[in-house]
C-alpha positions in Angstrom: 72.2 43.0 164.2 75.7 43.6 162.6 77.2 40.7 160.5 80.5 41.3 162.9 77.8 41.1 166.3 76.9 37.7 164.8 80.1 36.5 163.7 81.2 37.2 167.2 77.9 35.2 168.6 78.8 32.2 166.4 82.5 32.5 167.8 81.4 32.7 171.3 78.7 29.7 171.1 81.3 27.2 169.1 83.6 27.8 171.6 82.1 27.0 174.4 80.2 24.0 172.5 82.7 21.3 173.4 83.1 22.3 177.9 79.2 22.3 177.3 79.3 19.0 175.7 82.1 17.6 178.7 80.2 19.1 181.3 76.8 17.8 180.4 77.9 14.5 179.9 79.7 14.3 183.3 77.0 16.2 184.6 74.4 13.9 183.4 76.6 10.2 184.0 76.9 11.3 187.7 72.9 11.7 187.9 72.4 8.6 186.5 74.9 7.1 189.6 73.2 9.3 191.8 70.0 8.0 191.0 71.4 4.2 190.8 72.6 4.8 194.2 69.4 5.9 195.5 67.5 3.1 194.3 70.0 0.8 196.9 69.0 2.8 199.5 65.2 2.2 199.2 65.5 -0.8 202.0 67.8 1.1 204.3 66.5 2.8 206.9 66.7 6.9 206.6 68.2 5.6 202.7 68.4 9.3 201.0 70.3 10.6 198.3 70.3 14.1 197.6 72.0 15.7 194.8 72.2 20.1 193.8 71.9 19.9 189.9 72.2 24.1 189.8 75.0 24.1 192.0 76.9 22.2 189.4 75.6 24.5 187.0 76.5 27.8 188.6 79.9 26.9 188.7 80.1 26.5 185.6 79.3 29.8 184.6 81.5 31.3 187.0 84.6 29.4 185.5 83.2 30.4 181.8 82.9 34.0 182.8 86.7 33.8 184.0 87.8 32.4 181.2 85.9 34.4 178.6 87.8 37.6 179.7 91.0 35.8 179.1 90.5 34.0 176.0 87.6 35.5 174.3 88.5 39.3 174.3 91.9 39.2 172.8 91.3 36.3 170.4 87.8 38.9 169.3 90.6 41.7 169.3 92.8 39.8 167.1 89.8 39.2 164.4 88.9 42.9 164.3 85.9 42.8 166.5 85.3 46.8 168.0 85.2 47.1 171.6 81.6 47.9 171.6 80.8 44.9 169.6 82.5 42.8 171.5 80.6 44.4 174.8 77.4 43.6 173.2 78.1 40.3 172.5 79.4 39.0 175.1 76.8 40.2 177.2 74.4 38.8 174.7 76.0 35.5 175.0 76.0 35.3 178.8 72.1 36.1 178.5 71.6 33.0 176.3 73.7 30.9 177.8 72.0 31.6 181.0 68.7 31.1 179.8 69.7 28.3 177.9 70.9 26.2 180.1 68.1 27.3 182.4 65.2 25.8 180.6 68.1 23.0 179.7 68.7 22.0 183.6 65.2 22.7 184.9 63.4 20.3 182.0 66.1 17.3 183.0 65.1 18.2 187.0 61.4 18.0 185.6 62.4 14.4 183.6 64.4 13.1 186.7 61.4 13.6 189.2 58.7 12.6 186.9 61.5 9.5 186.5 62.0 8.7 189.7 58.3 9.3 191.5 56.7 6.4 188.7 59.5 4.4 189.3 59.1 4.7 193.0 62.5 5.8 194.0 61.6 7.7 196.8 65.1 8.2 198.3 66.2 10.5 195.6 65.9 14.0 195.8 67.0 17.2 193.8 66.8 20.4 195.6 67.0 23.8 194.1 66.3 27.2 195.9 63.2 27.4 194.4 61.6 24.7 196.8 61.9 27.6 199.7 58.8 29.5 197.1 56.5 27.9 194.7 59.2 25.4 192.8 57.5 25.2 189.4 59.8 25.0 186.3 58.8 28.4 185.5 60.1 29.4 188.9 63.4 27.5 188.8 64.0 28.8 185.5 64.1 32.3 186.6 66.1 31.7 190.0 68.5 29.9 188.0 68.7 32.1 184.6 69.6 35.8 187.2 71.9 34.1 189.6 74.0 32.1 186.7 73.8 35.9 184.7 75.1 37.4 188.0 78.3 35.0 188.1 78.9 35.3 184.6 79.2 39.2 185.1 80.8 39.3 188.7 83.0 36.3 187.2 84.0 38.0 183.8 84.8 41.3 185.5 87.0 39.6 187.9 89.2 38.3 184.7 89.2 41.5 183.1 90.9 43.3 186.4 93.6 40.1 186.4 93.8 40.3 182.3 94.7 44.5 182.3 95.9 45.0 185.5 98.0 41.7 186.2 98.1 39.3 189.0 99.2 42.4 191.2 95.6 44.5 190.7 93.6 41.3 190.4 94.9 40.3 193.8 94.5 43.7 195.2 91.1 43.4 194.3 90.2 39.8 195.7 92.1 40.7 199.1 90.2 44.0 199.7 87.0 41.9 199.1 88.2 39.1 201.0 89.1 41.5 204.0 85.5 43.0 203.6 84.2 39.5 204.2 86.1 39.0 207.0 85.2 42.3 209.1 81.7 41.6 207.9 81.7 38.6 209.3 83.7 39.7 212.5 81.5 42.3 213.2 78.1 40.6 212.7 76.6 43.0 209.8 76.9 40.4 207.2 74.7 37.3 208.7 72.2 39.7 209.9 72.0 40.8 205.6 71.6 37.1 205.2 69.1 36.7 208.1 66.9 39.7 206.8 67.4 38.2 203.5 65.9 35.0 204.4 63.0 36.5 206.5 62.1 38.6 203.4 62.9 35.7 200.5 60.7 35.5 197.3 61.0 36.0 193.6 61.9 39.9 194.0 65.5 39.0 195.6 66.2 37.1 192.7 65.1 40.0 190.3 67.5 42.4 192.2 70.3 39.8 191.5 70.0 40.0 188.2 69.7 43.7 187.9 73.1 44.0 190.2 74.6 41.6 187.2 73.4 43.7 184.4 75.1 46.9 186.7 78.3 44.8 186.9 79.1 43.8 183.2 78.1 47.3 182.7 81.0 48.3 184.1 83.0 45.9 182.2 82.7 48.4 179.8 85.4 50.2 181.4 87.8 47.9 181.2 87.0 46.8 177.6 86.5 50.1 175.7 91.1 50.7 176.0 91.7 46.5 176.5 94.1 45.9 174.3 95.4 41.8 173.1 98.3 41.8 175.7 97.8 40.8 179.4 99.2 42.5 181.7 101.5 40.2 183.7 
């Protein structure tokens, strides 16, 4: 690895060091309420509090992948980063900071319910996709590592078409696929993909998620190879 490819890693990780630190901590106080809360609600009838821990999670990584093609690029432009470093590491960095907070999220599910079951709070629940399969850790990390690399792609290639082509081609963009979802939904084809998704769910879907992330920052590469430190306006 190139001393500029780590340099740009080191960038990339101190940056987003202190949101991490803000959004774990909120993250983690309103778990602790969550869990406070649920311990009331053990003498009331039907008492249950549930709470999405990845949901939280994923959209964080679809704000970071926004902003990283706003701030990142040109401020790795400005330093005298290449293109093709620059493509490397940032995809580099969105695969550790998917995994990371993966096996980071999935061992404080694992502490929360091994917390709550010997304390006998049994009105507190975290649910996670995985419980529809075999919910392991192992199997939650997976689920949760492809589908937070997929919004970090979809995510960063949506800022790059608002950072070079401007608020005009960026909203070109999200109003064709917002008209797409619309017909789709009009016409019926998308919730039968989401019924034959669901009558076919296991582990494979979430493999094909991540392989249609590593084909969409793929073609960030198109963008990034003439961006340049100005955004369009």
């Amino acid at each position: 690895m190139g001393r500029q490819l780590k340099g740009l890693l080191y960038f990339y990780a101190t940056d987003a060091r202190y949101s991490l630190l803000i959004f774990w901590s909120i993250l983690l106080s309103t778990l602790l309420v969550s869990i406070v809360g649920a311990y009331f609600l053990l003498n009331v009838e039907n008492g249950q509090m549930t709470f999405a821990l990845s949901m939280a999670i994923y959209i964080y990584c679809g704000i970071t992948g926004f902003i990283q093609a706003k701030h990142g690029i040109p401020f790795s432009i400005k330093m005298g980063s290449t293109r093709k470093n620059i493509f490397a590491g940032m995809g580099l960095f969105f695969l550790g900071l998917a995994l990371a907070k993966s096996v980071l999220a999935n061992t404080v599910h694992s502490v929360i319910l091994f917390g709550t079951d010997k304390m006998g709070i049994s009105s507190y629940q975290l649910i996670h996709p995985a419980q529809l399969l075999t919910d392991t850790w192992l199997t939650r990390v997976i689920i949760d590592a492809t589908v937070m690399f997929f919004l970090l792609s979809f995510m960063f290639l949506l800022g790059l078409l608002f950072y070079k082509y401007g608020l005009l081609g960026g909203g070109v963009v999200v109003g064709t696929l917002a008209i797409i979802l619309l017909f789709g939904l009009a016409q019926g084809w998308i919730a039968d993909f989401f019924i034959d998704i669901f009558q076919s769910f296991d582990m494979t879907f979430f493999y094909e998620v991540f392989a249609v992330g590593i084909v969409l920052y793929v073609v960030t590469w198109i963008m990034l190879r003439r961006i340049t430190t100005e955004a369009a306006r």
